[in-house]
N, C-alpha and C positions, 0 to 999 in steps of 0.2 A: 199737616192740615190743622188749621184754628179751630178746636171744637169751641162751639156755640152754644150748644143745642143737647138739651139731658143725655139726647139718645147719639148723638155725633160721635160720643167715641169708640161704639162697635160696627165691627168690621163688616157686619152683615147690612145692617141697616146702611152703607155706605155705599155698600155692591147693588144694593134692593136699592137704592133710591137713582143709583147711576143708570141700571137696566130698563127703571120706570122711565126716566128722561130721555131716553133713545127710543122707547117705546114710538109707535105710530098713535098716533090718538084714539084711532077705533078700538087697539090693541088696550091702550090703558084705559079706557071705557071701560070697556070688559072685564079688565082684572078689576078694577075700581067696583065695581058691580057683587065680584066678585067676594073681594076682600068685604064690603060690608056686612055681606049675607055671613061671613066667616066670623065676623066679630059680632055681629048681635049674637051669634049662635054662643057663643066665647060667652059672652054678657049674661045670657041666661041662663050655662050654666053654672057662671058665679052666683049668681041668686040664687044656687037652689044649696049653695054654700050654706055650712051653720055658723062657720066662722064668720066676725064683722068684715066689712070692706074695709080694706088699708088705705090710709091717705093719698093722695095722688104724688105730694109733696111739693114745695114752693118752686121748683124749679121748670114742674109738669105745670103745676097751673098758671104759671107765667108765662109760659109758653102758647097756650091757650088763649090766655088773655093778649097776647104780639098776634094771635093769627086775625084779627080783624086789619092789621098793618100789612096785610098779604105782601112779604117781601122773598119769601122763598119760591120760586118755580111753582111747585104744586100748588102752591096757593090760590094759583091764579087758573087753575083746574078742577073745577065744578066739585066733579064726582070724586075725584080724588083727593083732593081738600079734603071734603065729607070726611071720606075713608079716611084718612092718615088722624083730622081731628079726633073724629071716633076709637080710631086705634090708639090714640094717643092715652086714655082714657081708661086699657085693660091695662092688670097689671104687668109692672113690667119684662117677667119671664115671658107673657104672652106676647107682647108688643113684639121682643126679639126673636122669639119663637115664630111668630109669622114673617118678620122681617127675613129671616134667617132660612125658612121655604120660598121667598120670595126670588132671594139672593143665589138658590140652587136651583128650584125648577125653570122661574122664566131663564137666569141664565144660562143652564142646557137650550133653552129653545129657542132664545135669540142666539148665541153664536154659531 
């Protein structure tokens, strides 16, 4: 596979994004719902951090800056967009860390 994409070359994020595209739509509403209540939670308790925030890095904010070219699938999905934008955002043991629960619970619950 051609990685593109900062987070493309882990394994988790690959399974987590294949499981969300098979998803039903009500189904990734819901996790989509889901996942943001998960990362603002994420978000706030980075601020209550004493340490600075670490840069995102050229690679993360360019990627941000291509999501108005909505060329990826989820893009072009509301709520999920949001989420993945958003999650794009934590750092990124978190990003993978959710990916990486995404990739073992929904996959137990889809197959």
């Amino acid at each position: 596979m051609y990685d593109r994409r900062w987070y493309d070359s882990n394994e988790h994020t690959q399974r987590a994004l294949s499981i969300l595209k098979d998803m039903d739509e009500t189904q990734r509403r819901a996790l989509s719902r889901d996942l943001t209540t998960v990362i603002k939670q994420i978000k706030e308790l980075h601020e209550e951090d004493e340490e600075p925030s670490v840069s995102l890095g050229i690679d993360r904010v360019l990627g941000l800056y291509k999501l108005s070219n909505s060329r990826r699938w989820y893009d072009k999905v509301s709520l999920l967009s949001y989420a993945m934008k958003t999650m794009s955002t934590l750092p990124e043991e978190d990003f993978y860390t959710i990916m990486e629960g995404i990739a073992a619970s929904a996959g137990s619950a889809v197959a």
